[in-house]
C-alpha positions in Angstrom: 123.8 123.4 105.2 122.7 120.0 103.8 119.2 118.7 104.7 119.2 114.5 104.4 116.0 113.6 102.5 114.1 110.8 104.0 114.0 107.2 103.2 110.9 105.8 102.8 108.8 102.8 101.5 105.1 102.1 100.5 103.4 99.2 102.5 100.5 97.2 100.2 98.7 94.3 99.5 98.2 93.2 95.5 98.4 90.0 93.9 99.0 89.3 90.7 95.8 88.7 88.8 97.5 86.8 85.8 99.0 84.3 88.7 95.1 83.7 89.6 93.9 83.1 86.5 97.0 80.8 86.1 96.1 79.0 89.2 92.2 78.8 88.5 93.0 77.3 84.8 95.0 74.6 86.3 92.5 74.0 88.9 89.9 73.4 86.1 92.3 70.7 84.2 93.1 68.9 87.5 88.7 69.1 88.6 88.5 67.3 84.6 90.5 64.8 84.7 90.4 63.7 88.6 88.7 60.4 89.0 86.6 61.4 93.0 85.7 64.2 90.7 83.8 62.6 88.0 80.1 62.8 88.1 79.9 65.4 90.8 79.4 68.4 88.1 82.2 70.2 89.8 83.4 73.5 88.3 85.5 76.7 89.1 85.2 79.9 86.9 85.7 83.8 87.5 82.4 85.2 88.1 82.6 88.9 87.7 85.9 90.1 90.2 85.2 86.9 92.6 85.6 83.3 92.0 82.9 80.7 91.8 82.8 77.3 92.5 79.9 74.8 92.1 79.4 70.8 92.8 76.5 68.6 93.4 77.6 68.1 97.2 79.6 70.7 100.0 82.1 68.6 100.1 83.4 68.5 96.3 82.7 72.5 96.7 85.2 72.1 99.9 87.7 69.9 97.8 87.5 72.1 95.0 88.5 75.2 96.7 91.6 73.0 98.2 92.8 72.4 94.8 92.7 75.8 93.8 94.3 76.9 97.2 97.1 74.9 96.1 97.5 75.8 93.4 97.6 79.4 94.4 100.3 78.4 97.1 102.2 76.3 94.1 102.2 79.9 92.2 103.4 82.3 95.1 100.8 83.4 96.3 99.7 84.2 99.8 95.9 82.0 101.0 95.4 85.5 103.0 94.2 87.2 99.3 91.5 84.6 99.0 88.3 85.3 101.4 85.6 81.8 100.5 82.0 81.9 101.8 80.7 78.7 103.0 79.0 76.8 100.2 75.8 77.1 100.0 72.5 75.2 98.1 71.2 76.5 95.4 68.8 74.5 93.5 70.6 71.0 93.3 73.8 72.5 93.3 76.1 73.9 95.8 77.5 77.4 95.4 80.5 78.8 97.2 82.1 82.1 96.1 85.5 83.1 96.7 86.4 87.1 96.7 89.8 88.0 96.4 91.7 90.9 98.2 93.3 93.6 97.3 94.7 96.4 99.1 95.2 98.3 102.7 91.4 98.7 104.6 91.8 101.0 107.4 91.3 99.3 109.7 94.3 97.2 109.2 96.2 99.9 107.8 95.8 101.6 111.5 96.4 98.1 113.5 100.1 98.2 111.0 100.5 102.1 112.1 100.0 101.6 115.3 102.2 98.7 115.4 104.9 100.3 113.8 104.7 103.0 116.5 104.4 100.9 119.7 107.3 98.0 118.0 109.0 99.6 115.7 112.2 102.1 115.5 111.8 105.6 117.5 111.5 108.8 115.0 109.3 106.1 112.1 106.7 108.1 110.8 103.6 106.0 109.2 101.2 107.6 106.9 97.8 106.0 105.5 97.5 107.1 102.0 94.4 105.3 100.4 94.7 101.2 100.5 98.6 101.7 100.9 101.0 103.1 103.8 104.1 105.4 103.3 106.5 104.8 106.1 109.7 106.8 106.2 112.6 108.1 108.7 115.8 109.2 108.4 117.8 105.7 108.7 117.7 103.0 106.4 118.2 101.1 109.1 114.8 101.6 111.1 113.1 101.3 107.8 115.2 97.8 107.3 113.9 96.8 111.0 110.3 97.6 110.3 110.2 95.1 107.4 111.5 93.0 109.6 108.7 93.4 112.7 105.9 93.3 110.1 107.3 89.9 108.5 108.1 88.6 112.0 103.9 89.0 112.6 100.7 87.6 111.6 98.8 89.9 109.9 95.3 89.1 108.2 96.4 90.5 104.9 100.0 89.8 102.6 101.9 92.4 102.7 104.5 93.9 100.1 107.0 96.3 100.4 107.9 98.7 97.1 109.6 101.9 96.4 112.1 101.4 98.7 114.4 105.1 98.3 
């Protein structure tokens, strides 16, 4: 008697931090030499595991964090990694930090399991397994549709899908 293994695939949310850094360098080069940037002491720089911006109003802050955000977008990444506070003052300068995320809270984790039961494919089965989900079932198929439902939604987090067997 042969038993059919399941297929499977692991759900999660990671950026790449080199692409950041990439994106946050060139956001510093374009914040130098841009003319409606002069004189507002504008800056962007890691600070710690977050991102922090400073300028000497909100709204060079605001158009600082646009020209990293496309920068990000220029690189492939997905604006849903990026969580900015609002800027705030701080001695003569504005402050706004920008935390980056990574990986599967559960909360969402159980909103994408439960939508994966209600949606998706009878006979899925959708496991939580730290800041990642294993989904697997015994067709390709189902596993090829539910990659389909979750891209066909808006979720509040990017999603990848990896080890695909």
């Amino acid at each position: 008697m042969c038993v059919l293994a399941d297929s499977s695939f692991d759900i999660v949310s990671k950026f790449d931090r080199q692409e950041v850094d990439n994106a946050l360098n060139q956001t510093v080069k374009e914040i130098g030499h841009r003319f409606d940037f002069k004189g507002t002491g504008a800056s962007i720089s890691w600070s710690g595991q977050a991102i922090e911006i400073k300028a000497n109003s909100e709204e060079r802050a605001g158009a600082a964090l646009d020209v990293f955000k496309e920068k990000l977008v220029k690189r492939g990444l997905s604006l849903k990694i990026i969580d900015a506070d609002e800027a705030k003052l701080s001695g003569k300068e504005y402050r706004m930090v920008v935390s980056l995320k990574e990986g599967i809270d559960q909360d969402n984790a159980k909103k994408i399991s439960k939508l994966i039961r209600d949606e998706g494919p009878k006979g899925i089965k959708a496991q939580i397994q730290g800041e990642e989900l294993r989904v697997s079932s015994k067709k390709k198929d189902d596993l090829q549709d539910v990659i389909a439902l979750l891209k066909g939604k808006d979720l509040d987090i990017p999603l990848q899908f990896v080890n695909y067997r």
